[in-house]
N, C-alpha and C positions, 0 to 999 in steps of 0.2 A: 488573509495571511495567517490570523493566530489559530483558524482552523487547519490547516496543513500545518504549521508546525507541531499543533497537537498531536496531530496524524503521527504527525514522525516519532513522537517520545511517546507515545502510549504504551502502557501494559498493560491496560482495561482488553479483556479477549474479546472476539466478535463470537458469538454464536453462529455455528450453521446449522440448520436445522433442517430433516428430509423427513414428510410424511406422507405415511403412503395407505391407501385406503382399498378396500377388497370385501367387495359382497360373496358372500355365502349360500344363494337361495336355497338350495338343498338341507341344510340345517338350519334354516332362518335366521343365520345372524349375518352381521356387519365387524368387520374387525379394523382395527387402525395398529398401524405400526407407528413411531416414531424413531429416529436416531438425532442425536446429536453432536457438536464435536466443534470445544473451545478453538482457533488458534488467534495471535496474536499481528494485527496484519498494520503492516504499517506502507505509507506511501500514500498518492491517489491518481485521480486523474484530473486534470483540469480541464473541463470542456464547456467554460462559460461563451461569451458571442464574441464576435470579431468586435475590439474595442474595447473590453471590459479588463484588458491587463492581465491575459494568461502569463505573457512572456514578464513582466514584476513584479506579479504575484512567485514565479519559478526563481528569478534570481534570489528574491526576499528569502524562500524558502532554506534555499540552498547556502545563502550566505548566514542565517538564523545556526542553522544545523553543521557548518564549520568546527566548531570547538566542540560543541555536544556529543560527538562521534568522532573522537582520537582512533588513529591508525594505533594501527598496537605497538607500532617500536615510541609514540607518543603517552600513550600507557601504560609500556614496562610490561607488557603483558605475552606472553607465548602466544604465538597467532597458528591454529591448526598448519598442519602440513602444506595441504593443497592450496591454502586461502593466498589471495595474492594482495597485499595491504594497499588500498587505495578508498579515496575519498569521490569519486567519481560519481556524476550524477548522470543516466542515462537521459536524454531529449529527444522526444520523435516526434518529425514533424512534417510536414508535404513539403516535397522537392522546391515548390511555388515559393514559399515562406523562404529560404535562403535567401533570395536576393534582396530580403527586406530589412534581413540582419548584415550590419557588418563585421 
């Protein structure tokens, strides 16, 4: 749990990083490219074994990150145009699993 909440308040960036490699035999060399490119990625996946507490690990998450992440009319704050202010937590999960939640 204190690793997914971490997840969620980070602003440490992740690195992505693509390199790409290209021989030359005609002029004898080897060349490398690199690109990089910070962003800041917040979320995860939880994909431990059946029994290990995905589904109390997710509510712990989400009830942690409650206050932490005020709607903007709770933070006074101008919310862009198109944003629609919600606290919403997306859950995907097999059709099978429903009838195991009530």
């Amino acid at each position: 749990l204190g690793w997914m909440v971490a997840q969620e308040t980070t602003t440490a960036p992740f690195v992505e990083e693509e390199v790409c490699e290209n021989v030359l035999p005609a002029l004898g060399l080897r060349m490398d490219g690199m690109a990089q490119v910070s962003k800041v990625i917040r979320g995860g996946i939880v994909a431990d074994q059946v029994g290990y507490g995905k589904t109390a690990i997710s509510i712990g998450v989400i009830l942690a990150n409650q206050l932490k992440f005020p709607t903007p009319q709770q933070a006074k704050v101008a919310a862009p145009v198109a944003a629609i202010p919600t606290k919403a937590t997306l859950v995907i999960a097999p059709s099978q699993l429903l009838r195991q939640w009530p």
